[in-house]
C-alpha positions as CSV (number, residue, x, y, z in Angstrom):
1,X,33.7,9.6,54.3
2,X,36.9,7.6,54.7
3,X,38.6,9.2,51.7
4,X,38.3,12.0,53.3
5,X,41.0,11.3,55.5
6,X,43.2,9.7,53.1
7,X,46.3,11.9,51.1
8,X,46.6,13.4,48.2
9,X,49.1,10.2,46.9
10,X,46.9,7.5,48.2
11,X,43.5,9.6,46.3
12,X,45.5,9.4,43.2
13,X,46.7,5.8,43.9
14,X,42.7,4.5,44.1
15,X,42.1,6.7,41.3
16,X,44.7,4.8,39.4
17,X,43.7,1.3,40.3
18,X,40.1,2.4,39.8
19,X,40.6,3.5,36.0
20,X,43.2,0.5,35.6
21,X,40.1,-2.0,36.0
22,X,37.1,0.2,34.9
23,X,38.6,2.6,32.7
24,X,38.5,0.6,29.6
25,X,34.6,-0.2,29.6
26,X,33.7,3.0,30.1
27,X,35.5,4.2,27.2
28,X,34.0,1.6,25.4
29,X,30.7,2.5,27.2
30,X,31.0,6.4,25.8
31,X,31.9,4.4,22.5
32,X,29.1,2.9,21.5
33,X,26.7,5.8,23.0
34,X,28.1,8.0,20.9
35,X,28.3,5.5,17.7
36,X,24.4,4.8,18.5
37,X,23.4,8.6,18.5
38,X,25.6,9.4,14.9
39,X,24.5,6.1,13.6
40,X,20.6,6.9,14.6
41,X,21.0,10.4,13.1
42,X,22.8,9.0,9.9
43,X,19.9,6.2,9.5
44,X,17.4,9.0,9.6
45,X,19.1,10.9,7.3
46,X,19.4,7.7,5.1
47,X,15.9,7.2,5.4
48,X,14.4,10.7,4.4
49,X,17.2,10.7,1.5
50,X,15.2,7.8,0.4
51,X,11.9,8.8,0.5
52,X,12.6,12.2,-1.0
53,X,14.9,10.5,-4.2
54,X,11.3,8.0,-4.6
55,X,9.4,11.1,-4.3
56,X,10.8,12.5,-6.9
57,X,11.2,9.7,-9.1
58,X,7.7,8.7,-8.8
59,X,7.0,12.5,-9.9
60,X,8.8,12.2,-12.6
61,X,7.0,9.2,-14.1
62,X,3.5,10.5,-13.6
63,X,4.3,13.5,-15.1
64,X,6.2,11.6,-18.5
65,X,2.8,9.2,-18.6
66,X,0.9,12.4,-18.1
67,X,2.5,13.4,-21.4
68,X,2.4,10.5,-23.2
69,X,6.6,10.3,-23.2
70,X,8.5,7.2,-22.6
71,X,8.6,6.1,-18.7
72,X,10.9,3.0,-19.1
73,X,14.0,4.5,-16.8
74,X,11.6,5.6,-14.0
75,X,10.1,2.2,-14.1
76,X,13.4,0.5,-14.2
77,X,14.4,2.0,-11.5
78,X,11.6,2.2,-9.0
79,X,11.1,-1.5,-9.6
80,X,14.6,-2.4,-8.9
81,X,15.6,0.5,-6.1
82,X,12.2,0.8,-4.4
83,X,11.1,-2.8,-4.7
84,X,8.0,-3.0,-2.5
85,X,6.9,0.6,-1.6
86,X,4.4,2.5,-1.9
87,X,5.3,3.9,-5.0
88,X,5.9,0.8,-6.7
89,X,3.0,-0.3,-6.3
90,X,1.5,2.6,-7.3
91,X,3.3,2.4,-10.6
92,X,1.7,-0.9,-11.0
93,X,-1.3,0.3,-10.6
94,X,-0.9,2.9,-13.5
95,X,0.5,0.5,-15.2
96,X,-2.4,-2.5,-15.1
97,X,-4.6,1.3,-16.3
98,X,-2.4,1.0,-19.3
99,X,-2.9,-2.6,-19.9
100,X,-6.6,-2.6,-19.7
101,X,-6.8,0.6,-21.9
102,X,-5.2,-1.8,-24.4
103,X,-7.4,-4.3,-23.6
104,X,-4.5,-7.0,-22.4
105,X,-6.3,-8.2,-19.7
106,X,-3.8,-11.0,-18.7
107,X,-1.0,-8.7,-18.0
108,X,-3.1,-5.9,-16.1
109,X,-3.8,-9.3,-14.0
110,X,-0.2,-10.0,-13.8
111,X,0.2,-6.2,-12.6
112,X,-2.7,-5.9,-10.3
113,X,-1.5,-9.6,-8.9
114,X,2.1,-8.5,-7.9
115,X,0.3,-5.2,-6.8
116,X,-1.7,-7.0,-4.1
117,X,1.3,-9.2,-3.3
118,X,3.5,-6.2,-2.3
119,X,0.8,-3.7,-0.6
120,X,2.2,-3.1,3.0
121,X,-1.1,-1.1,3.7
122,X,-4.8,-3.1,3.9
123,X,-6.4,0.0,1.8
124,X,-3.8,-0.1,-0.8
125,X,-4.4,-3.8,-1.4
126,X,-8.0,-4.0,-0.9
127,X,-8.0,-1.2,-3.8
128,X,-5.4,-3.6,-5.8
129,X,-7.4,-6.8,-5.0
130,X,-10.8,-5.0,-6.3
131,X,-9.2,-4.2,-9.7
132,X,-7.8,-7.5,-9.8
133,X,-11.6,-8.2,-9.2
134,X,-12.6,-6.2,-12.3
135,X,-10.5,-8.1,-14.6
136,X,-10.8,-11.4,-13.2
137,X,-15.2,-10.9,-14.6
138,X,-14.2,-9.7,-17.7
139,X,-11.9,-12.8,-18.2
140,X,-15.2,-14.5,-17.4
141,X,-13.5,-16.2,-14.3
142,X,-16.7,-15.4,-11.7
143,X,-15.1,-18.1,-8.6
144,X,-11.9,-16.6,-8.6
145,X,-13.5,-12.6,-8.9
146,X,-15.8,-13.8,-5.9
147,X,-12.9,-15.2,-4.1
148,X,-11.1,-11.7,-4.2
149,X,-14.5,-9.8,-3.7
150,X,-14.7,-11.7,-0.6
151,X,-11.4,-11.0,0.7
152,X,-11.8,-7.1,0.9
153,X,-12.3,-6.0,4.2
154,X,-11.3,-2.0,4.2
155,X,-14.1,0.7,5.2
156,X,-14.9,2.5,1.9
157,X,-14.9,-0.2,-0.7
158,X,-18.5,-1.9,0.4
159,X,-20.4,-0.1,-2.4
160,X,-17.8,-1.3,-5.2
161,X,-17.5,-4.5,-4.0
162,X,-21.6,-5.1,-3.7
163,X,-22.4,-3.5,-7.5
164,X,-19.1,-5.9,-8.6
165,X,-21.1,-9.0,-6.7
166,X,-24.3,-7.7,-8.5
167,X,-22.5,-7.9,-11.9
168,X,-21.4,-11.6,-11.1
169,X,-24.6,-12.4,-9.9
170,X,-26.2,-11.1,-13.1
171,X,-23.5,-13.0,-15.2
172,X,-24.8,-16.2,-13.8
173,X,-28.0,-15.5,-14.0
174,X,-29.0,-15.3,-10.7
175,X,-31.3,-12.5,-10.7
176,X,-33.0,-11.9,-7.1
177,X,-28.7,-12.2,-5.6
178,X,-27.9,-9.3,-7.8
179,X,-31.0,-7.1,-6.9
180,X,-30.0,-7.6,-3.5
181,X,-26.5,-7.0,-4.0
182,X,-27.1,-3.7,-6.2
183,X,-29.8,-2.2,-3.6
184,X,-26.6,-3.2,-1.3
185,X,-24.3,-1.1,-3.1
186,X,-26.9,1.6,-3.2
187,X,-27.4,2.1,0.3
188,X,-24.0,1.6,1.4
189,X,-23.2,4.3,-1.7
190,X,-25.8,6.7,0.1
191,X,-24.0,6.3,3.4
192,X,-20.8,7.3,2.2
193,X,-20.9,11.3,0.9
194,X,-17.4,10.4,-0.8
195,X,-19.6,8.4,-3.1
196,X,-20.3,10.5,-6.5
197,X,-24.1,11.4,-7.4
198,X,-23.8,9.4,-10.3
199,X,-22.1,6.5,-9.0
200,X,-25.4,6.1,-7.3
201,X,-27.6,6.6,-10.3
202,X,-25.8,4.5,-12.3
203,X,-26.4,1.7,-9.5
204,X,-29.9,2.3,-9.8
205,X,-29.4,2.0,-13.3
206,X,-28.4,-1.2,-12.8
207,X,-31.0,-2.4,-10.4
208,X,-33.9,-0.8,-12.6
209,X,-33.0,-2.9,-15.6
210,X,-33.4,-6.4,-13.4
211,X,-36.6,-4.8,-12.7
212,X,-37.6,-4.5,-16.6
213,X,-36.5,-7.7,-16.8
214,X,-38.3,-9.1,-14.1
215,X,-41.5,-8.1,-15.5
């Protein structure tokens, strides 16, 4: 190669002029790879610190429910530092249990609602959506429990939401729709060996009565 050739002065000259117009951008260059790695390693860091501090929070306040003692700082505090995880909406979740317990069915609607709203995972709101099912039928408000019913699509949830059609059916008065809709629930309840024993029977239950009644 030509530098081969060349002196030791006239190396270190093109070395010069070299790092006079490169030598900038590849300090910059080195820069920013190194500021990416330490800033990817501190976001991770960030992140799990995150997780664990919701972790534990959320541990807290199913343990102070668990024993009946007040829960009002966890809650403040998940709701306004961990808006919109998982956690959250599992709080609301626990929380809508509470109301309907009490029987205050409008705000275990306005729980379940935000629930559903703020669910990130289809599972997680399909089970929010169902509940919001349950207490839209005992508000007596059938279209709107049939328009949630119909909106649930995760694997797992077919035998709830077929006995909950049933009950809707039945409410209306529509007799041969809810036998088909319990034997529905029955079979897709049979299917699934996460399905309690009695779960089933109490479906048959169900169906067996618009049996009586049919006779």
């Amino acid at each position: 190669m030509m530098s081969d050739f060349l002196t030791d002065e006239e190396q270190a000259e093109r070395l010069k002029r070299w790092w006079e117009q490169n030598g900038t951008s590849l300090i910059i260059g080195v820069v920013l790879a190194v500021a990416a790695v330490v800033g990817w390693r501190y976001y991770q860091g960030y992140v799990q610190d995150r997780a664990d501090a919701a972790s534990d929070l959320f541990a807290s306040y199913v343990a102070a429910r668990n024993e009946a003692a007040s829960t009002e700082d966890q809650l403040a505090l998940i709701d306004t530092e961990f808006e919109g995880s998982g956690y959250h909406v599992f709080t609301l979740l626990y929380r809508a249990d509470d109301e309907i317990e009490a029987q205050d069915w409008e705000e275990a609607l306005a729980l379940l609602e935000r629930a559903v709203q703020l669910a990130d995972v289809d599972t997680l709101k399909d089970i929010a959506r169902y509940r919001v099912a349950k207490v839209l039928y005992q508000l007596d408000r059938l279209d709107d429990c049939e328009a949630q019913l119909a909106a649930i699509r995760s694997s797992g949830l077919e035998a709830l939401v077929a006995v909950l059609s049933g009950d809707v059916f039945v409410a209306r008065g529509d007799i041969e729709r809810a036998r088909i809709a319990y034997q529905s629930g029955i079979d897709a309840a049979r299917r699934d060996p996460a399905n309690p024993v009695l779960g089933v029977e109490l479906m048959e239950l169900k169906l067996a009565s618009l049996v009586d009644e049919s006779q």
